[in-house]
C-alpha positions in Angstrom: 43.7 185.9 184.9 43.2 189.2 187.2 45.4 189.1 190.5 42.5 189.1 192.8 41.5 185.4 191.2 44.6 183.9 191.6 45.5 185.5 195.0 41.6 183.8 195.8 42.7 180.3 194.4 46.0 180.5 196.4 44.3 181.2 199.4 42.1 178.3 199.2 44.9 176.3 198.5 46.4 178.1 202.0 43.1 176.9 203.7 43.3 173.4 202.4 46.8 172.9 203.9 45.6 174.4 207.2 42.8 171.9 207.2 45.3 169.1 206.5 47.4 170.1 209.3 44.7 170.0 211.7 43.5 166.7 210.6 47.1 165.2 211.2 47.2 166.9 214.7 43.6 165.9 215.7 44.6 162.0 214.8 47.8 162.3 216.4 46.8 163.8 219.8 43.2 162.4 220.2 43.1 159.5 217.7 39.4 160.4 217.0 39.0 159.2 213.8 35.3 159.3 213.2 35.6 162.9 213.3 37.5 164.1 210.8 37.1 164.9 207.5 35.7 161.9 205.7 37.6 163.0 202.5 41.1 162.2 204.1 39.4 159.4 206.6 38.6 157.2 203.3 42.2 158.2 201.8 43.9 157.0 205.6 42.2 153.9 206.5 42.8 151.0 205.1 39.5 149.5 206.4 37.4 151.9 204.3 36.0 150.3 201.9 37.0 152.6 199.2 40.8 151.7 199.4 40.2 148.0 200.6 41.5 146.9 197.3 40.0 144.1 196.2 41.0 143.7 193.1 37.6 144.7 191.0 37.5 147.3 188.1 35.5 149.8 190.7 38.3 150.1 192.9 40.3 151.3 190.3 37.8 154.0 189.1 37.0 155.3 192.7 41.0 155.8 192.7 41.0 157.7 189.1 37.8 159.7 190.2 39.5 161.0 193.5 42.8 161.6 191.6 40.7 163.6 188.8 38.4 165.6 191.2 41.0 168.8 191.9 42.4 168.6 188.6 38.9 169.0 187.2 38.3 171.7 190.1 41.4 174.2 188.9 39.9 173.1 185.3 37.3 175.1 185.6 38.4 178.0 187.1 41.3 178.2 184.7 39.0 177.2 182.2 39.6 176.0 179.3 43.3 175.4 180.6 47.0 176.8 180.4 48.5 176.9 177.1 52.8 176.6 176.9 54.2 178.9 174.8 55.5 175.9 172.8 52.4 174.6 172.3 51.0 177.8 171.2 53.9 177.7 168.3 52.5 174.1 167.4 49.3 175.3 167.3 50.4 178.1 164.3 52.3 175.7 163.1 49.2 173.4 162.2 47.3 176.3 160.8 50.4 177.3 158.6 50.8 180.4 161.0 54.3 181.7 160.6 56.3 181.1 164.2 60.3 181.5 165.4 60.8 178.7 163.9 59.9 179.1 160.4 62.6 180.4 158.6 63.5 177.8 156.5 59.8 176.5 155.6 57.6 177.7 152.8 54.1 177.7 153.0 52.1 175.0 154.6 54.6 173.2 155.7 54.8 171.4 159.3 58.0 171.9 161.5 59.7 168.8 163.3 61.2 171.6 166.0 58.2 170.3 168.3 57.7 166.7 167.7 54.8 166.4 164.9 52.5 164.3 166.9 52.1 167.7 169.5 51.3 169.6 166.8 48.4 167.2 165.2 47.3 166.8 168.6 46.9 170.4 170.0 46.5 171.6 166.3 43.9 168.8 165.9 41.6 170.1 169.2 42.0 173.4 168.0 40.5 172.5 164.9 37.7 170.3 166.9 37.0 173.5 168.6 36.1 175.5 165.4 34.2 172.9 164.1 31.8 172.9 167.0 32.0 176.7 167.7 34.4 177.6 170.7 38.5 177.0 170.7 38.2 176.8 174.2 35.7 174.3 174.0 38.6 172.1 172.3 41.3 172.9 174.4 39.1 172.2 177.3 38.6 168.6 176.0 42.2 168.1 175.5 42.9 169.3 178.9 40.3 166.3 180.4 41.8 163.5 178.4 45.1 164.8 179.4 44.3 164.9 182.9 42.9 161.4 182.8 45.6 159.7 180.7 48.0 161.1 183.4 45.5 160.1 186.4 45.2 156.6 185.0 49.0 155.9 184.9 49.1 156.9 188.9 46.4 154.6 189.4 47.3 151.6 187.8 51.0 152.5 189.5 49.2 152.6 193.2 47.4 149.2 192.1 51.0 147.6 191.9 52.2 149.1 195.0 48.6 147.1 196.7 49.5 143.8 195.2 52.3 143.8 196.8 51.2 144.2 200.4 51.8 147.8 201.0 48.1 149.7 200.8 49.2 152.4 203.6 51.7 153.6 201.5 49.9 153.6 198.3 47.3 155.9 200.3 50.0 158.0 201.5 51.1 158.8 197.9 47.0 159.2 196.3 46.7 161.7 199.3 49.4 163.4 197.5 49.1 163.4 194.4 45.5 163.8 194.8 45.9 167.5 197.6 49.0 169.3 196.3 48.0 172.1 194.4 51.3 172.3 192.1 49.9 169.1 190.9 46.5 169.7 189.5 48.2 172.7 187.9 50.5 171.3 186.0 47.9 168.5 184.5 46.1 171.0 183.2 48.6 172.6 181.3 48.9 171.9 177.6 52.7 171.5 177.3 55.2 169.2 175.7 56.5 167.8 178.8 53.2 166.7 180.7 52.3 164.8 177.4 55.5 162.7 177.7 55.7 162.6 181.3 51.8 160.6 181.0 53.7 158.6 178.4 57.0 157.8 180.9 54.5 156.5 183.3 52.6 154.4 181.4 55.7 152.9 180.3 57.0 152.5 183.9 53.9 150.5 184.4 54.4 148.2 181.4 58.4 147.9 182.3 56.6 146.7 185.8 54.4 144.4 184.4 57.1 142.6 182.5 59.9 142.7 185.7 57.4 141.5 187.8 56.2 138.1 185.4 59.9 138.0 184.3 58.9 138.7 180.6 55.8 136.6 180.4 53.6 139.7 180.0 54.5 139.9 176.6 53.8 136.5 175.3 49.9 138.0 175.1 49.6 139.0 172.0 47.1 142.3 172.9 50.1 142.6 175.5 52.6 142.9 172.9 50.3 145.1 170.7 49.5 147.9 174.2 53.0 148.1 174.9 53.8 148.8 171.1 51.5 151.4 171.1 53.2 153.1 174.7 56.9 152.6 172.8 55.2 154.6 170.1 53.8 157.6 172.0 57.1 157.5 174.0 59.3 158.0 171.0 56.3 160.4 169.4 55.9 163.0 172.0 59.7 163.4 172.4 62.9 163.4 170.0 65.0 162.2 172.1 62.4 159.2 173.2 63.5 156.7 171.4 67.0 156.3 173.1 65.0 155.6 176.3 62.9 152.8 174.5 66.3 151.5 172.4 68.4 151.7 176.2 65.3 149.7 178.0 64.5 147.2 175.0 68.4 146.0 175.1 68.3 145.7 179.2 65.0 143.7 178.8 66.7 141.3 176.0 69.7 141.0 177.9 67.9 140.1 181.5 64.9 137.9 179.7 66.6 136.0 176.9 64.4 133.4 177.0 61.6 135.6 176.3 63.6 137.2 173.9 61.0 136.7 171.0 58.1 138.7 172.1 59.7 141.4 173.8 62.0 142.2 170.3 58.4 141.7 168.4 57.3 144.7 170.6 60.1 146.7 170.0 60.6 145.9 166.8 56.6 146.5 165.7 57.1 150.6 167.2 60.3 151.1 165.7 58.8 149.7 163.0 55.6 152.5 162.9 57.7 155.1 164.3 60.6 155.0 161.8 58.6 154.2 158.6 55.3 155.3 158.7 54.9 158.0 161.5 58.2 159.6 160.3 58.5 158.3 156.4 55.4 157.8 155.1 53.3 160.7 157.5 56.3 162.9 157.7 56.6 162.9 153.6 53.0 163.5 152.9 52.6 166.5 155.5 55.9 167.7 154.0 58.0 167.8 157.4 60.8 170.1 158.0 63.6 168.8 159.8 64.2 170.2 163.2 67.4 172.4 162.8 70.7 171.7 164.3 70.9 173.9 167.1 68.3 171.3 169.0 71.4 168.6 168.9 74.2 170.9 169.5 72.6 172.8 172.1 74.7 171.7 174.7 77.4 172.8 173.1 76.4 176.3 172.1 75.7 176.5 175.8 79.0 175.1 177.0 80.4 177.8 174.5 78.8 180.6 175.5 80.0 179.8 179.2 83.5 179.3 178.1 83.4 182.6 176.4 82.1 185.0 179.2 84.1 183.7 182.0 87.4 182.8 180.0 87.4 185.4 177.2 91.1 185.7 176.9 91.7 182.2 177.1 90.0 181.8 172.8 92.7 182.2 170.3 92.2 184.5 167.0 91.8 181.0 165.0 88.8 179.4 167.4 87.2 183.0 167.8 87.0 182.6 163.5 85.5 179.2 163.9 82.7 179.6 166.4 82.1 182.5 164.6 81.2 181.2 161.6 78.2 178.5 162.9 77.4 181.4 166.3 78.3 184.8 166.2 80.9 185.3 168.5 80.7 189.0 169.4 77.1 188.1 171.7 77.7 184.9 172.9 78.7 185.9 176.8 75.2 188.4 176.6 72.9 185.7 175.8 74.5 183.2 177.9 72.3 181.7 180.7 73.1 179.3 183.3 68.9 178.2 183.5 68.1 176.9 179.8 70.2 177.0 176.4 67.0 178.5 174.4 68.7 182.2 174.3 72.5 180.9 173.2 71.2 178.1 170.6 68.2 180.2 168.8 70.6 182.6 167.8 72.8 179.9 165.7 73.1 181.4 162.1 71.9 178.3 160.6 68.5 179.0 163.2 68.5 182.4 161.5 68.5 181.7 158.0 72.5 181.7 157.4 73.9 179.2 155.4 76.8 177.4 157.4 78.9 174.3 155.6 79.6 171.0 156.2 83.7 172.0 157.0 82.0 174.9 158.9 80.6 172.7 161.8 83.7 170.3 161.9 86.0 172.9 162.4 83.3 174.3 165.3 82.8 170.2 166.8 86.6 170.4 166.4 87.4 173.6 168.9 84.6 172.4 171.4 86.1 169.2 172.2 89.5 171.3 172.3 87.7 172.9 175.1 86.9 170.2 176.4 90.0 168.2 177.0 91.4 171.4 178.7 91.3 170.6 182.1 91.2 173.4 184.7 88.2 175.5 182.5 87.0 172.4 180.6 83.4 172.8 179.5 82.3 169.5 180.9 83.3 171.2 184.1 80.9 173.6 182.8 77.6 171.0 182.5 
């Protein structure tokens, strides 16, 4: 995008938040309602009938129309959407491209580094887009379910926060979400996180839904099926998901024992999908690599590579030799940065093709908890 259209778009953004200002003034000095902007005026008043909830379907598509509007808006003239430089590695990924992250596969082969299900997806519109002519074209239809899937979360969110008496506030926070900029930007972005993020909130909502009828939500069997399918996409669109859905699950049993039944038949049918036919059966016939190690000891490459540039003298001749062997040693304070992990852990020697043993990583597990338990420059200190 050229400078002088995004210096444009921020300036309208500039002029929006003037406007809002004003309209906050004129209410709180002259209290002249009627002449405002009707755009905030319907958002504001609970009398209006757009936010008088009553309950109906319409109500909640008025709500995920005025939520979608801006998105839509920066949608077009970012058309066909942002594209995260992750998503862009899934996307060679599901056209047997070769990426960073591809050392170890041979051809055609599909990479668990980015969970699978991002790479069908994005891949999946990509492909969509060829058949009918334009990529962007694709992309851009990903980018409007995304932004809807996201939008509809927030709405069925702000419908709880009705029910229970409090409509002003559930204004307050559509106003919000609906006028800051940052917001509309980041829906329509194809990246990792804003897939799981629509995924987090739909499970808020169901966790909601079963809190507030103390389990009896589930004892629908279309229930149990919808929140099946959210445990799924939860545990799909990130590796580490299905510790949140395994931590939650056991809370839910442990609070709702007598409606223990249909909340494990949930849990158990998307464990079930996700264990044995999303990752046995689908990850066998596309021939799924294993994500490599350096995404689960991250943390401790990181906490490492800190250890290393500010207490060099501090690592003995015999754990120099063992970090060596699964990191090289010699550039561990240069790549090390405080922000992310991505610079220390993608330069791992199994990440660049090395073969490192079994004994290899024991003896490395071995002097990072070492560090560890040392107290004054301890690396959990370090976190």
């Amino acid at each position: 995008m050229s400078d002088t259209l995004r210096y444009s778009i921020e300036s309208v953004d500039l002029v929006f938040l003037i406007l809002l200002l004003y309209f906050f003034h004129g209410v709180y000095r002259n209290k002249i309602w009627k002449k405002r902007l009707l755009v905030f005026k319907s958002v504001l008043l609970e009398k209006h009938v757009l936010y008088k909830y009553s309950g109906e379907k319409h109500d909640l598509w008025k709500m995920l129309a005025l939520l979608s509007a801006p998105r839509l808006f920066y949608l077009l003239i970012y058309y066909p959407g942002n594209i995260d430089s992750d998503c862009s590695f899934c996307i060679q990924d599901f056209f047997s491209v070769f990426t960073p992250y591809s050392v170890h596969l041979g051809d055609g082969m599909i990479s668990n580094h980015h969970p699978v299900l991002h790479t069908l997806l994005y891949g999946g519109f990509m492909y969509l887009g060829d058949c009918i002519g334009s990529q962007n074209l694709g992309v851009f239809c990903y980018m409007v379910l995304q932004v809807l899937f996201i939008n509809g979360a927030i709405v069925l969110l702000c419908k709880k926060i009705i029910e229970r008496g409090y409509l002003r506030y559930a204004n307050l926070l559509l106003l919000f979400y609906t006028f800051m900029p940052i917001y509309s930007l980041w829906s329509i972005e194809m990246a990792k996180d804003q897939l799981f993020s629509g995924c987090l909130l739909w499970y808020v909502w169901q966790l909601w839904m079963i809190v507030e009828s103390k389990g009896k939500y589930l004892t629908d069997v279309k229930h149990i099926l919808f929140h099946g399918l959210i445990l799924f996409l939860v545990c799909a669109t990130k590796n580490q998901g299905i510790y949140i859905v395994l931590i939650c699950g056991m809370v839910l049993c442990c609070f709702y024992r007598r409606r223990i039944l249909p909340i494990m038949s949930s849990y158990i049918l998307s464990l079930f999908c996700f264990v044995y036919l999303y990752q046995g059966f689908l990850f066998t016939t596309l021939d799924v690599h294993p994500a490599g190690r350096q995404e689960a000891m991250g943390y401790m490459f990181q906490q490492t590579a800190r250890y290393v540039k500010y207490h060099l003298d501090d690592v003995t001749e015999e754990e120099r030799i063992a970090i060596d062997r699964v990191i090289p040693f010699s550039i561990l304070a240069a790549k090390y940065n405080p922000v992310y992990q991505d610079d220390v852990k993608f330069c791992s020697r199994e990440f660049c093709g090395q073969i490192v043993s079994e004994d290899d990583y024991k003896q490395y597990q071995k002097v990072w908890l070492e560090m560890c338990l040392t107290t004054e420059r301890s690396c959990v200190m370090k976190m």
